[in-house]
Backbone as XML, in Angstrom:
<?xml version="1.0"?>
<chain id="A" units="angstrom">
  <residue number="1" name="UNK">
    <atom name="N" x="-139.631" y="89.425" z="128.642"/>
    <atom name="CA" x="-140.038" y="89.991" z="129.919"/>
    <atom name="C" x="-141.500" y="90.424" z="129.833"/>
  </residue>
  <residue number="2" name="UNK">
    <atom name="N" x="-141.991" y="89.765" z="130.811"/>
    <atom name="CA" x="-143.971" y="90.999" z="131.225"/>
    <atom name="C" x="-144.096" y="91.060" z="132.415"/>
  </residue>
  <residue number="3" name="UNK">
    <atom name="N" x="-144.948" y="92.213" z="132.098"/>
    <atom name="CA" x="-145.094" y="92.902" z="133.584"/>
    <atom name="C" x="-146.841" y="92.246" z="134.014"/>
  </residue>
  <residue number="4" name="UNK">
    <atom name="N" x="-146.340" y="92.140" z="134.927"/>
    <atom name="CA" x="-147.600" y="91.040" z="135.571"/>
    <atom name="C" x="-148.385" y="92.290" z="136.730"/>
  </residue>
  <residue number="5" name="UNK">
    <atom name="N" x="-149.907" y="92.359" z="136.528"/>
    <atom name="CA" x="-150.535" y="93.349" z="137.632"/>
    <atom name="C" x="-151.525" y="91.943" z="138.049"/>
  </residue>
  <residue number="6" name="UNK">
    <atom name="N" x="-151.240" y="92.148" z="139.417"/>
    <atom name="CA" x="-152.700" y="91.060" z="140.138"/>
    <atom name="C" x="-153.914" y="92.520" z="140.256"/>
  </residue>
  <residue number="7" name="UNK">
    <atom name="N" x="-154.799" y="91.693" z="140.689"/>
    <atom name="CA" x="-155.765" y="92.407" z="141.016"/>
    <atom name="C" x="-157.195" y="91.074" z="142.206"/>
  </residue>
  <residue number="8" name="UNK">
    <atom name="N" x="-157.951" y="91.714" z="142.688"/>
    <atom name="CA" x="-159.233" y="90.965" z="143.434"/>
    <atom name="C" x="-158.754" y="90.653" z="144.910"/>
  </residue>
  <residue number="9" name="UNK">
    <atom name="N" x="-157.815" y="91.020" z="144.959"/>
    <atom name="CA" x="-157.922" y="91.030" z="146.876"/>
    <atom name="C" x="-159.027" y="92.092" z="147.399"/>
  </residue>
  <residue number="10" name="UNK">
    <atom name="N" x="-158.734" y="91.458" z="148.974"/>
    <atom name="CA" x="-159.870" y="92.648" z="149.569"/>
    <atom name="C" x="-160.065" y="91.420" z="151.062"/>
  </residue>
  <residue number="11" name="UNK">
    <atom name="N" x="-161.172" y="92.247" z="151.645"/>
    <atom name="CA" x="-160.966" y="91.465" z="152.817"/>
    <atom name="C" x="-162.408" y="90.594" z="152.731"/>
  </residue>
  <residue number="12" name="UNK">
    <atom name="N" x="-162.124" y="89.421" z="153.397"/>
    <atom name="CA" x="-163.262" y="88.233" z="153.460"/>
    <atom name="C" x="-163.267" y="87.659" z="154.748"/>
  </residue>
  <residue number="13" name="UNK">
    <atom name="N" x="-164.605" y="87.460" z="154.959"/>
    <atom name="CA" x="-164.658" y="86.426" z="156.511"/>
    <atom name="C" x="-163.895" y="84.978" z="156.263"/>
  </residue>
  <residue number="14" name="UNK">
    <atom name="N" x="-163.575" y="84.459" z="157.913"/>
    <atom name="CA" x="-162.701" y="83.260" z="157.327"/>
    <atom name="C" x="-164.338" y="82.006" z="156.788"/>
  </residue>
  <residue number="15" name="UNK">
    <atom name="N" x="-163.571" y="81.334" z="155.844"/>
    <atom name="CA" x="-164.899" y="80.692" z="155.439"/>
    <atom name="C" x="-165.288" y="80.986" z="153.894"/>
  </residue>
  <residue number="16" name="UNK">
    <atom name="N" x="-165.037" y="82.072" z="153.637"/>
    <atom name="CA" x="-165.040" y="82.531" z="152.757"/>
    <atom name="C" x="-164.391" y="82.042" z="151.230"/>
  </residue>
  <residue number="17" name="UNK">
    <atom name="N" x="-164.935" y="83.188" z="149.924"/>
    <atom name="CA" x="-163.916" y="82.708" z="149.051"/>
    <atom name="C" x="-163.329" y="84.016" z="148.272"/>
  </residue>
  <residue number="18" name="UNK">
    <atom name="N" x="-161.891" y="84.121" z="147.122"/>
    <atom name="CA" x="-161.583" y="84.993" z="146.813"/>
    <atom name="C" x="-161.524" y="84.969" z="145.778"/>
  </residue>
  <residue number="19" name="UNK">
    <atom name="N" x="-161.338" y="85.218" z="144.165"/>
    <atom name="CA" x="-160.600" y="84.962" z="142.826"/>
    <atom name="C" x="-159.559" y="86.049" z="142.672"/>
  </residue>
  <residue number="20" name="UNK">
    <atom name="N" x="-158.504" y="85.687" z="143.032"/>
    <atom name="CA" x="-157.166" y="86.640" z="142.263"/>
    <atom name="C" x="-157.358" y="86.689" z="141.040"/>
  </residue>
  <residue number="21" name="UNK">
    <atom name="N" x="-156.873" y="87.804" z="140.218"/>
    <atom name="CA" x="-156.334" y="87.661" z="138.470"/>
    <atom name="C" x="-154.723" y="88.611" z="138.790"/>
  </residue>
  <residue number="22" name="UNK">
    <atom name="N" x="-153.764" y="87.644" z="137.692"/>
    <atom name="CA" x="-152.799" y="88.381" z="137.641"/>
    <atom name="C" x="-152.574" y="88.434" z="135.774"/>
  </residue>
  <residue number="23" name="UNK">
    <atom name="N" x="-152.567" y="89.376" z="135.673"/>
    <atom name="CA" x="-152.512" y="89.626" z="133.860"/>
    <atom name="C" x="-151.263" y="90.482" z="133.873"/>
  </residue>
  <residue number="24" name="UNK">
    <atom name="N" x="-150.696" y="89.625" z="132.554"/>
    <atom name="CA" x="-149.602" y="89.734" z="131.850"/>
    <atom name="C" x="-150.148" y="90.685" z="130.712"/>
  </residue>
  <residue number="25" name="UNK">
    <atom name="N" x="-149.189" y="91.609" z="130.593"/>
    <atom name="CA" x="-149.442" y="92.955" z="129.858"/>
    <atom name="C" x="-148.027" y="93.162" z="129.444"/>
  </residue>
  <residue number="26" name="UNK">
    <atom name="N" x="-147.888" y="93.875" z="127.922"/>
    <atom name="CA" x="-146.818" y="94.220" z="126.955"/>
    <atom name="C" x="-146.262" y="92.633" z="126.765"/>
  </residue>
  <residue number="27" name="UNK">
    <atom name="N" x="-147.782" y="91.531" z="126.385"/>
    <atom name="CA" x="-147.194" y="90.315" z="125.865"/>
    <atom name="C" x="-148.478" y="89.739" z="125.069"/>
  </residue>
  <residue number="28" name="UNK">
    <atom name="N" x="-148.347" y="89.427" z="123.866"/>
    <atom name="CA" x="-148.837" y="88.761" z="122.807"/>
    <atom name="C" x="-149.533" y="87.216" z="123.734"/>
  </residue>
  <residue number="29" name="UNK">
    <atom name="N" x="-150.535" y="86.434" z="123.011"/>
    <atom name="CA" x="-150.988" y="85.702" z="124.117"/>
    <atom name="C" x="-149.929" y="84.440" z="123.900"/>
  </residue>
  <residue number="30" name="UNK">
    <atom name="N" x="-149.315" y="84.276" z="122.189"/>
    <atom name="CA" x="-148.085" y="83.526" z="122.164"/>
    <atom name="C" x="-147.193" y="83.889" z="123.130"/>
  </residue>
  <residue number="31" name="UNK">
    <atom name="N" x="-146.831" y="84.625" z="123.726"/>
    <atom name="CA" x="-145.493" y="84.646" z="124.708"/>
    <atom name="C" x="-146.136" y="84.545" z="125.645"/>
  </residue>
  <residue number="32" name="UNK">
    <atom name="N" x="-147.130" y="84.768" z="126.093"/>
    <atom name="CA" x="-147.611" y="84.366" z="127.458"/>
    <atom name="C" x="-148.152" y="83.049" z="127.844"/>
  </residue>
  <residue number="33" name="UNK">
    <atom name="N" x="-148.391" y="82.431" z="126.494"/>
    <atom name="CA" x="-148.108" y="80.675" z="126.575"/>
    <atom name="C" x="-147.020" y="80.005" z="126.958"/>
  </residue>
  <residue number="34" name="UNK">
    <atom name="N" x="-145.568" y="80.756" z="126.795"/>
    <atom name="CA" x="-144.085" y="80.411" z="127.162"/>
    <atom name="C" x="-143.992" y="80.888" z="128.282"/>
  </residue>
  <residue number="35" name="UNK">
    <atom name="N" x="-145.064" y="80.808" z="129.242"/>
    <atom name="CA" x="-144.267" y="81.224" z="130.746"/>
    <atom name="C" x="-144.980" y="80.505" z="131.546"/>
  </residue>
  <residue number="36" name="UNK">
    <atom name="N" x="-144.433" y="79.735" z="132.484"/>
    <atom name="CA" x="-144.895" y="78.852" z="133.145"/>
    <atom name="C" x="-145.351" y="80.153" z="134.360"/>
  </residue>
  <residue number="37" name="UNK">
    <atom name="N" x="-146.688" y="79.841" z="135.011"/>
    <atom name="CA" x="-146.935" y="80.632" z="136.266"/>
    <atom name="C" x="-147.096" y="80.004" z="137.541"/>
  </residue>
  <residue number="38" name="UNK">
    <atom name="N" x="-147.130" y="81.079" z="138.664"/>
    <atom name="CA" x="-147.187" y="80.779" z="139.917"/>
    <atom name="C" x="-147.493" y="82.177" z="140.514"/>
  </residue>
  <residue number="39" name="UNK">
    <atom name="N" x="-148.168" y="81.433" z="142.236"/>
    <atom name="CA" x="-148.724" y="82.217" z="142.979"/>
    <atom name="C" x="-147.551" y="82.011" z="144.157"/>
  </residue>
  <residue number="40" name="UNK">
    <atom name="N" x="-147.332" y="83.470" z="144.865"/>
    <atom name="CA" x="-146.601" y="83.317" z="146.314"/>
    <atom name="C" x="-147.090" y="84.244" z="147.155"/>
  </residue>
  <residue number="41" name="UNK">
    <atom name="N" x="-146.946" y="84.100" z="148.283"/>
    <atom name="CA" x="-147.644" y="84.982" z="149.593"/>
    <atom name="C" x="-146.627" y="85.154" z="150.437"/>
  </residue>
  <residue number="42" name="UNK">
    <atom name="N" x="-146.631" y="86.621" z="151.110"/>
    <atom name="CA" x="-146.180" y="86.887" z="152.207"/>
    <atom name="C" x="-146.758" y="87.481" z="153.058"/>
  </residue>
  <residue number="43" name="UNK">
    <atom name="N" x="-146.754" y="87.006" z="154.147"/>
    <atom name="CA" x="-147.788" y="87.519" z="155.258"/>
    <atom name="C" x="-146.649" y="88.239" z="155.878"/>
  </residue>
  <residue number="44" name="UNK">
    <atom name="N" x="-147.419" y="89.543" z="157.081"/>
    <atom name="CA" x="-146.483" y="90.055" z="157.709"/>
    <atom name="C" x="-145.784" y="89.717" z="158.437"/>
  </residue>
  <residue number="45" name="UNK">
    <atom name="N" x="-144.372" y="90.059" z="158.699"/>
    <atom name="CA" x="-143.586" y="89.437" z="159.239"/>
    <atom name="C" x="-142.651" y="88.578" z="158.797"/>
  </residue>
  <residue number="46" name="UNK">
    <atom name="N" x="-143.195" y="87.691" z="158.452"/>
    <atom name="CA" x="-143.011" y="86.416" z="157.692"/>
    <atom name="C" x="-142.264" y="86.525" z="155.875"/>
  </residue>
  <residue number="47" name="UNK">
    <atom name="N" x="-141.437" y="85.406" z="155.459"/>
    <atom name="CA" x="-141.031" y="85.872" z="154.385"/>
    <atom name="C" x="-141.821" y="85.034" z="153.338"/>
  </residue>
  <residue number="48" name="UNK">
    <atom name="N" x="-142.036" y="85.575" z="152.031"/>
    <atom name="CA" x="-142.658" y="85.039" z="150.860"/>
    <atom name="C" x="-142.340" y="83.770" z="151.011"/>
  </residue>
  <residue number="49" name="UNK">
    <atom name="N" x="-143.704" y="83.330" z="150.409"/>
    <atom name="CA" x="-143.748" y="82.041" z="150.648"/>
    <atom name="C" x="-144.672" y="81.342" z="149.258"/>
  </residue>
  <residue number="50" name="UNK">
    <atom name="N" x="-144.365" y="80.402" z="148.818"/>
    <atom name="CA" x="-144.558" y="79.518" z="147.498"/>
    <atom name="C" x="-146.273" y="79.143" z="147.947"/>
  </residue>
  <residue number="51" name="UNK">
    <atom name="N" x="-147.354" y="79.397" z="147.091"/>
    <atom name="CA" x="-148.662" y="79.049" z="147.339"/>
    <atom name="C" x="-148.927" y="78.048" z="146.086"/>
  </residue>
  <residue number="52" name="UNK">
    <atom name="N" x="-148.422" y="77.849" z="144.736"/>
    <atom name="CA" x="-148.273" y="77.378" z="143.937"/>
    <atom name="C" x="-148.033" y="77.614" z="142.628"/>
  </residue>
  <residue number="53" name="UNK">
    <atom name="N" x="-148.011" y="76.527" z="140.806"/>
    <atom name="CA" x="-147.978" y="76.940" z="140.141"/>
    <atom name="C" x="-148.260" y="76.159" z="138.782"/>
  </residue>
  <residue number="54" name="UNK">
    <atom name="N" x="-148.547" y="76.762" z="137.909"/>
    <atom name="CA" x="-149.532" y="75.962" z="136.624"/>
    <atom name="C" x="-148.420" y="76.205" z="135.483"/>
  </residue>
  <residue number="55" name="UNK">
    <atom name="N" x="-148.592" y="75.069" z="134.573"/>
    <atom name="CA" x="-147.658" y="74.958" z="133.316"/>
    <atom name="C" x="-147.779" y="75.351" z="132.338"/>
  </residue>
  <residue number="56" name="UNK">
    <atom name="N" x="-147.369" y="75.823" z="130.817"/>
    <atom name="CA" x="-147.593" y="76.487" z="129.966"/>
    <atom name="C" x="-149.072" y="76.774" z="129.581"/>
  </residue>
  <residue number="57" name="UNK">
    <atom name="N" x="-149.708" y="75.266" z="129.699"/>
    <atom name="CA" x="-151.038" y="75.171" z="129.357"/>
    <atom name="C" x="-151.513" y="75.010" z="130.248"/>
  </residue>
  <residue number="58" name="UNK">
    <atom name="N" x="-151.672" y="74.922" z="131.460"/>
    <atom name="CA" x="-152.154" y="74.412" z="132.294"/>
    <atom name="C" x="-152.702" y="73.161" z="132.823"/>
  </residue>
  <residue number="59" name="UNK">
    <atom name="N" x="-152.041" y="72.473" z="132.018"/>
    <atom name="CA" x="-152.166" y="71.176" z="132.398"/>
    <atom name="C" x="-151.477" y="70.138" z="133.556"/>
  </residue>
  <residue number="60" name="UNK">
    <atom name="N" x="-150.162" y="71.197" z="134.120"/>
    <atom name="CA" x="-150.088" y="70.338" z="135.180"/>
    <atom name="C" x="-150.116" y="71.417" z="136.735"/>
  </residue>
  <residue number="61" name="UNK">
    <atom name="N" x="-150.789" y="71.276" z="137.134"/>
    <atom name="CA" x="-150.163" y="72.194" z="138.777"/>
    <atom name="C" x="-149.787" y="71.775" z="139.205"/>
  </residue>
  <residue number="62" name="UNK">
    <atom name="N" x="-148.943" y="72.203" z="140.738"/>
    <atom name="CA" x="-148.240" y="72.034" z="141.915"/>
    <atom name="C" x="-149.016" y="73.184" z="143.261"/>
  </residue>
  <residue number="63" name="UNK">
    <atom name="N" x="-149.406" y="72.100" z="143.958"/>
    <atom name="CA" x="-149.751" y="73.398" z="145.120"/>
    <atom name="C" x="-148.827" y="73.378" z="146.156"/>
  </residue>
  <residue number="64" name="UNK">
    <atom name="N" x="-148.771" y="74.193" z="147.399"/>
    <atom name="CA" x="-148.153" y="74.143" z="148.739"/>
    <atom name="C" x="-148.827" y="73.064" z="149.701"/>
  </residue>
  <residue number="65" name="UNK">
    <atom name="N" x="-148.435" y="72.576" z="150.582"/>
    <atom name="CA" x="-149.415" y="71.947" z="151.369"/>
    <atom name="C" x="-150.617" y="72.391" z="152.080"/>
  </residue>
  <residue number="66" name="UNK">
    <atom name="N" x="-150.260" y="73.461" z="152.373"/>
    <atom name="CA" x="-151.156" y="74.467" z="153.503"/>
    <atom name="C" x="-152.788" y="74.618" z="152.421"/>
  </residue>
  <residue number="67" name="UNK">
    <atom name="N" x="-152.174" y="74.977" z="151.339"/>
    <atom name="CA" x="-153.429" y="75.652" z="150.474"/>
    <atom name="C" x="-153.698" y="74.072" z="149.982"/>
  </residue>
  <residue number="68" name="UNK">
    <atom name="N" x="-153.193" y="73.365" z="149.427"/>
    <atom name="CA" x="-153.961" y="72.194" z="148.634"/>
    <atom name="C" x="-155.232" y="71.389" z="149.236"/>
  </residue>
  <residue number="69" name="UNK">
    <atom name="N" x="-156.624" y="71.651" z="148.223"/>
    <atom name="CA" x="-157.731" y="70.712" z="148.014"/>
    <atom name="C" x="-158.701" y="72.489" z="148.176"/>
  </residue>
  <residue number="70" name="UNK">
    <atom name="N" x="-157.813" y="73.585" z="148.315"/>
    <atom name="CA" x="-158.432" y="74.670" z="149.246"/>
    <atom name="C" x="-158.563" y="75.979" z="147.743"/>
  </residue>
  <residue number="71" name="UNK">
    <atom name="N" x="-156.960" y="75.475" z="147.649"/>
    <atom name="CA" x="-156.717" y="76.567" z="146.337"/>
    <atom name="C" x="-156.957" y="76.436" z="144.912"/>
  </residue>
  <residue number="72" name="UNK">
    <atom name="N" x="-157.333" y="76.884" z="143.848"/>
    <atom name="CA" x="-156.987" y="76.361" z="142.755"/>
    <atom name="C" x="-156.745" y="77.205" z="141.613"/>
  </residue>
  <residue number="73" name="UNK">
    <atom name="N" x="-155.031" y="76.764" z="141.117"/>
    <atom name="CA" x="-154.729" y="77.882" z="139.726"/>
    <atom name="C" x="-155.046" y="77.820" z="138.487"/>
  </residue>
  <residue number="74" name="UNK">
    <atom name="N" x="-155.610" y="78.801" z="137.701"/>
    <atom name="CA" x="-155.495" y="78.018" z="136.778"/>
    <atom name="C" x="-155.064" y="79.532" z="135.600"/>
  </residue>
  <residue number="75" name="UNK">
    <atom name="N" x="-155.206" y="79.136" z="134.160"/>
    <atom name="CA" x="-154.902" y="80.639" z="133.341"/>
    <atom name="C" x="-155.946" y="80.251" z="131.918"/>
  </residue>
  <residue number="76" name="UNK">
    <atom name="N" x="-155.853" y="81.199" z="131.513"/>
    <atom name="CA" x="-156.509" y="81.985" z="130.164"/>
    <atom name="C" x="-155.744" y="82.407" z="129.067"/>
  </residue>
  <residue number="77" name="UNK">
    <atom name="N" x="-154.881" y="81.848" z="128.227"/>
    <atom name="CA" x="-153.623" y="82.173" z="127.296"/>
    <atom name="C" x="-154.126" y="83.003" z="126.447"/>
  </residue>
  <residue number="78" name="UNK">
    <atom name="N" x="-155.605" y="83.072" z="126.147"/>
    <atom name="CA" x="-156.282" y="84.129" z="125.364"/>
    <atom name="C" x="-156.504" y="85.524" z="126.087"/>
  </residue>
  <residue number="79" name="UNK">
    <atom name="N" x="-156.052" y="85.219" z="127.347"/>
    <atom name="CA" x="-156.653" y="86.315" z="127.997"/>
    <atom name="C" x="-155.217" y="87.069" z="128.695"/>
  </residue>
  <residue number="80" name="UNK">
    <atom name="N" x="-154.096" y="86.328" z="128.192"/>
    <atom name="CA" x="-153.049" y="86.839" z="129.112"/>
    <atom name="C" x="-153.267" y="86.487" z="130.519"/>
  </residue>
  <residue number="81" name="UNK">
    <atom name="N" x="-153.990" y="85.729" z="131.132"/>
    <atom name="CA" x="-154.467" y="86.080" z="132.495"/>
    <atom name="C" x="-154.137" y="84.771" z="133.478"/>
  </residue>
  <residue number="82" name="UNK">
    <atom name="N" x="-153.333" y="84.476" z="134.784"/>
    <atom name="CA" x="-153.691" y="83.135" z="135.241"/>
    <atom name="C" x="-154.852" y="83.740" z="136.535"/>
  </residue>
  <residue number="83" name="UNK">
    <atom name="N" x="-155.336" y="83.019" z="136.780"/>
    <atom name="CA" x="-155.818" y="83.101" z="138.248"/>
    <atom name="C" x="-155.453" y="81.896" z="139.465"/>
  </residue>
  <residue number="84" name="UNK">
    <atom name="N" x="-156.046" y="82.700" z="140.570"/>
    <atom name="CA" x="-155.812" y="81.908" z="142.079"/>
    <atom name="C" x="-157.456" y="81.761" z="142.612"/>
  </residue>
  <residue number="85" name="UNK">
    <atom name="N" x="-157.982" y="80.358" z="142.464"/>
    <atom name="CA" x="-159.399" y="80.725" z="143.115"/>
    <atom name="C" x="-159.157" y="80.093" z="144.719"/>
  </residue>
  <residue number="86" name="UNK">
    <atom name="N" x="-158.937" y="80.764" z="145.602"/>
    <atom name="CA" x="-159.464" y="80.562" z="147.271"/>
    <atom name="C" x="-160.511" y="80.306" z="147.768"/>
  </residue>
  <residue number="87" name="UNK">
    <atom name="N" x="-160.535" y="79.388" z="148.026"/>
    <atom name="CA" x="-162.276" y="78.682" z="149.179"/>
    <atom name="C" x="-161.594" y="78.501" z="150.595"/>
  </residue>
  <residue number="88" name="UNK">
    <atom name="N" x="-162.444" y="78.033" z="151.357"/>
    <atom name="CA" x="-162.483" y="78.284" z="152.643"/>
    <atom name="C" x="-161.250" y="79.251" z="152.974"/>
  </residue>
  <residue number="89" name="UNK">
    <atom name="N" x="-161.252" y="80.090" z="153.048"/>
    <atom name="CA" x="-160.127" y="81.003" z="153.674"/>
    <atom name="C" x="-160.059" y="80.907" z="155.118"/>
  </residue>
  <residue number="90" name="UNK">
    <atom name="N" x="-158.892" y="81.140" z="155.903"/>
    <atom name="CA" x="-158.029" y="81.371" z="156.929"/>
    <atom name="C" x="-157.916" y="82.176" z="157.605"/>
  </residue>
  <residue number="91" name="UNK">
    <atom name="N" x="-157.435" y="83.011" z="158.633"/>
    <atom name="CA" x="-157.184" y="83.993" z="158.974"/>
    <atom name="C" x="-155.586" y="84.118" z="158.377"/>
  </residue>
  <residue number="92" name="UNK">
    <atom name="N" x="-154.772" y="82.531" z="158.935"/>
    <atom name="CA" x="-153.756" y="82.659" z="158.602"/>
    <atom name="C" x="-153.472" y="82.538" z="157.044"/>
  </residue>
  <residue number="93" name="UNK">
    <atom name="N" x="-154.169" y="82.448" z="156.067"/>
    <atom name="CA" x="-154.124" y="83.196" z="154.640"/>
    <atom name="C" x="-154.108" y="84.625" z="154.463"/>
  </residue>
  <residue number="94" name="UNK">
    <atom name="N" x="-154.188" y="85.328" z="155.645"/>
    <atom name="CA" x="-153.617" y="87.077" z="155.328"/>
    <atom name="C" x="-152.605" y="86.746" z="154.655"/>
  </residue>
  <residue number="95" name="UNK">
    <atom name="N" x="-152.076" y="87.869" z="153.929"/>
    <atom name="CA" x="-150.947" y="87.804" z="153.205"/>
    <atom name="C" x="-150.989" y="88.979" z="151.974"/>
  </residue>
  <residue number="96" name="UNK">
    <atom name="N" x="-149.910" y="89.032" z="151.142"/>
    <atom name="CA" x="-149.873" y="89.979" z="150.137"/>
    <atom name="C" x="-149.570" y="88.882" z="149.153"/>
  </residue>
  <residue number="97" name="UNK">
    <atom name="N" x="-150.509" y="88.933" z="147.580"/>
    <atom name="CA" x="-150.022" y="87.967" z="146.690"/>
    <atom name="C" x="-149.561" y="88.286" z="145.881"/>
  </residue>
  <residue number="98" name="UNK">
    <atom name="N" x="-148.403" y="87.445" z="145.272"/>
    <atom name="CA" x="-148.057" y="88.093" z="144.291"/>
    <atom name="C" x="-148.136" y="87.244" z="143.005"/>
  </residue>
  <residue number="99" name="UNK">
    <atom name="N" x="-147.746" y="87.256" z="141.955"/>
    <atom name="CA" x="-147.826" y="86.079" z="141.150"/>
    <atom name="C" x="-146.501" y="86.541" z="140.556"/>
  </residue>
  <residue number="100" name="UNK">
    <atom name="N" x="-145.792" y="85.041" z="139.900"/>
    <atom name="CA" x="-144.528" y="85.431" z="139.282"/>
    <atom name="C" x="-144.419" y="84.284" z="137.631"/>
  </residue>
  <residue number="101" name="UNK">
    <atom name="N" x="-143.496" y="84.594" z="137.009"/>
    <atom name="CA" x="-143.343" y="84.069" z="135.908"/>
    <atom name="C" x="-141.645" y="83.600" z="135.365"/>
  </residue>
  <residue number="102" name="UNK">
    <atom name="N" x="-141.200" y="82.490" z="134.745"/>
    <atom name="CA" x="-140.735" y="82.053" z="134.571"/>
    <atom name="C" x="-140.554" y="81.226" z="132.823"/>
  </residue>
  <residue number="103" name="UNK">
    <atom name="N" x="-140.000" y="81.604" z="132.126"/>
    <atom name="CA" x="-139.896" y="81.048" z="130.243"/>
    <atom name="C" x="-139.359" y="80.203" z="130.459"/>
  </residue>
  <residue number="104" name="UNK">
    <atom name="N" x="-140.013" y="79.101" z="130.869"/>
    <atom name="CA" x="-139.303" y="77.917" z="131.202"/>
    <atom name="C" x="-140.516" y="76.878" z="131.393"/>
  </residue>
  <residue number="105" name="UNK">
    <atom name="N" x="-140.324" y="75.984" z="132.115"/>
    <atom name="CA" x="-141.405" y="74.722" z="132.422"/>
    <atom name="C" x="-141.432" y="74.550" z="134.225"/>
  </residue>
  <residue number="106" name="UNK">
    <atom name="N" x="-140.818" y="75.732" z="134.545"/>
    <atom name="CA" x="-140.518" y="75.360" z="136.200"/>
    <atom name="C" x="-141.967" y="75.678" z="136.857"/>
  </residue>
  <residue number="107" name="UNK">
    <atom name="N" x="-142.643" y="75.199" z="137.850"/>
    <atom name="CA" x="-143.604" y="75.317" z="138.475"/>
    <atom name="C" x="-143.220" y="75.166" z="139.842"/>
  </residue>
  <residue number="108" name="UNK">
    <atom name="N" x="-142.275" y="75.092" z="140.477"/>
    <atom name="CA" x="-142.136" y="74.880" z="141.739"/>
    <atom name="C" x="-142.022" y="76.066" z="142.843"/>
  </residue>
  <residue number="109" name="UNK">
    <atom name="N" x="-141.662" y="75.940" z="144.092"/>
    <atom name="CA" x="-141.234" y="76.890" z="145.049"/>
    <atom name="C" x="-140.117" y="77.509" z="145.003"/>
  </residue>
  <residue number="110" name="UNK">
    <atom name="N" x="-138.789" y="77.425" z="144.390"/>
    <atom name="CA" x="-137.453" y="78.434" z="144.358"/>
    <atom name="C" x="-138.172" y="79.494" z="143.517"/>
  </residue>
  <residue number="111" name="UNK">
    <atom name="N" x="-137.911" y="80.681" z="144.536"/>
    <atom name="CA" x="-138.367" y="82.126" z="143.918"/>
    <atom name="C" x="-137.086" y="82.203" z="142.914"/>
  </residue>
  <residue number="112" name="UNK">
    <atom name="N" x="-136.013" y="82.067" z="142.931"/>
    <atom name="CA" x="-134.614" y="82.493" z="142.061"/>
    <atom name="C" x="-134.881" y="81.901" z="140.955"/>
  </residue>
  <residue number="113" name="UNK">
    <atom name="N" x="-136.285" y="80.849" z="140.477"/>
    <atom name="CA" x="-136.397" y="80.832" z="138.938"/>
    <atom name="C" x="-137.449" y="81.143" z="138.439"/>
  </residue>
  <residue number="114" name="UNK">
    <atom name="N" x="-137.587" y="82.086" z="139.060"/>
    <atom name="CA" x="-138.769" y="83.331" z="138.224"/>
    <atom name="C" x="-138.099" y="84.906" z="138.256"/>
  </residue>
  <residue number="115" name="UNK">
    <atom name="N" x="-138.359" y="85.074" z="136.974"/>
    <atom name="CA" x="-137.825" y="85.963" z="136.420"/>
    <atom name="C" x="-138.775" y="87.040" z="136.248"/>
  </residue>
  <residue number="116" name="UNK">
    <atom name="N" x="-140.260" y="87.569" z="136.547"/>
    <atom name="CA" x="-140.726" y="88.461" z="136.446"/>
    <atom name="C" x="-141.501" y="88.370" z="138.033"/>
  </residue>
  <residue number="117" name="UNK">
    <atom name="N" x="-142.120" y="89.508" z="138.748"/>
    <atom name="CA" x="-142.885" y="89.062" z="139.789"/>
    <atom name="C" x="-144.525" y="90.521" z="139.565"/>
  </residue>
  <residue number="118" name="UNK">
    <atom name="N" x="-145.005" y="90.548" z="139.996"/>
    <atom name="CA" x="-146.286" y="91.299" z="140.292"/>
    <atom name="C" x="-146.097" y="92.256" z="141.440"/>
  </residue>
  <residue number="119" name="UNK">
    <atom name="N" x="-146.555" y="93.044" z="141.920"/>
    <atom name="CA" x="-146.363" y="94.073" z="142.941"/>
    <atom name="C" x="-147.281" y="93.518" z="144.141"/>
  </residue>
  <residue number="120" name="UNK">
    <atom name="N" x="-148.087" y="93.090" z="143.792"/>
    <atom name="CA" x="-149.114" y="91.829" z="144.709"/>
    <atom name="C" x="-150.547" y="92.942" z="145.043"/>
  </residue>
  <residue number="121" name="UNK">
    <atom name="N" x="-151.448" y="92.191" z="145.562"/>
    <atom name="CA" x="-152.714" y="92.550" z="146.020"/>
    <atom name="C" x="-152.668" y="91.723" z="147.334"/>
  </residue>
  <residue number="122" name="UNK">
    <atom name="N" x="-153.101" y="93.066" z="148.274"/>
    <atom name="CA" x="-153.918" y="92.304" z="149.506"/>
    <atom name="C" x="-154.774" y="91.355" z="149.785"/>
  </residue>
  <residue number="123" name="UNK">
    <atom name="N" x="-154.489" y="90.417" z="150.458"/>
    <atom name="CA" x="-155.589" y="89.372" z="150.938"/>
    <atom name="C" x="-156.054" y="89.590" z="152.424"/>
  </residue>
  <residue number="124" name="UNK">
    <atom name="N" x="-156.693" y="89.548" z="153.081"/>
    <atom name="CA" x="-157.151" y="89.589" z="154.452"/>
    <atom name="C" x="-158.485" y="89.081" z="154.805"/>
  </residue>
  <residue number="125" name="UNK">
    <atom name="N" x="-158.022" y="87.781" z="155.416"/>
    <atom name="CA" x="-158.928" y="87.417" z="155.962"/>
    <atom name="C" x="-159.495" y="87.353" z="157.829"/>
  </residue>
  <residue number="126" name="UNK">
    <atom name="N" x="-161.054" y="87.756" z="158.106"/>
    <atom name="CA" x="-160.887" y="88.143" z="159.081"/>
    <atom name="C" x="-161.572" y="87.161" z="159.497"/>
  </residue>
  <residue number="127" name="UNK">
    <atom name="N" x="-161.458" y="86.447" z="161.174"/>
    <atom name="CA" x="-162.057" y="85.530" z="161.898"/>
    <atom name="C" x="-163.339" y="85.023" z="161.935"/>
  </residue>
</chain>
């Protein structure tokens, strides 16, 4: 198990760009090589929703449609750390992010196979 803190939200014009970090903490950078990661968003109202996710090494991603050519994940196994870099932002990219983790090889959208999640950081983007 690790406990994952995001951090780097805040608010941006649309057009804009953002870098999330979500770091894995009370984990050696070996165990944080055994967890496949991912990013998810929930905007208000609306329920969490799959933004994407990168493989042990990062060698393979998966994005959502909405974000792909826009978003890009990637991580730092030395650093405990993956990130989310955002370019052109949205309005409709408001949202709360969270990042989640999984000891496995899964990278996809079912939240039920991730087993740790982040408390998330604000995103807001304004018109």
């Amino acid at each position: 198990q690790v406990q994952l803190i995001e951090s780097g939200g805040g608010l941006v014009q649309a057009g804009g760009s953002l870098r999330l970090s979500c770091t894995a903490s009370a984990a050696s950078e070996r165990t944080f090589s055994t967890y496949a990661m991912a990013w998810f968003r929930q905007a208000p109202g609306k329920e969490r929703s799959f933004v994407g996710g990168i493989s042990l090494y990062g060698d393979s991603t998966y994005y959502a449609d909405s974000v792909k050519g826009r978003f890009t994940i990637s991580r730092d196994n030395a650093k405990n750390t993956v990130y989310l870099q955002m370019n052109s932002l949205k309005p409709e990219d408001t949202a709360v992010y969270s990042c989640a983790a999984n000891q496995g090889h899964y990278i996809g959208p079912w939240q039920e196979r991730y087993s740790d999640w982040g408390q998330g950081t604000q995103v807001t983007v304004s018109p």
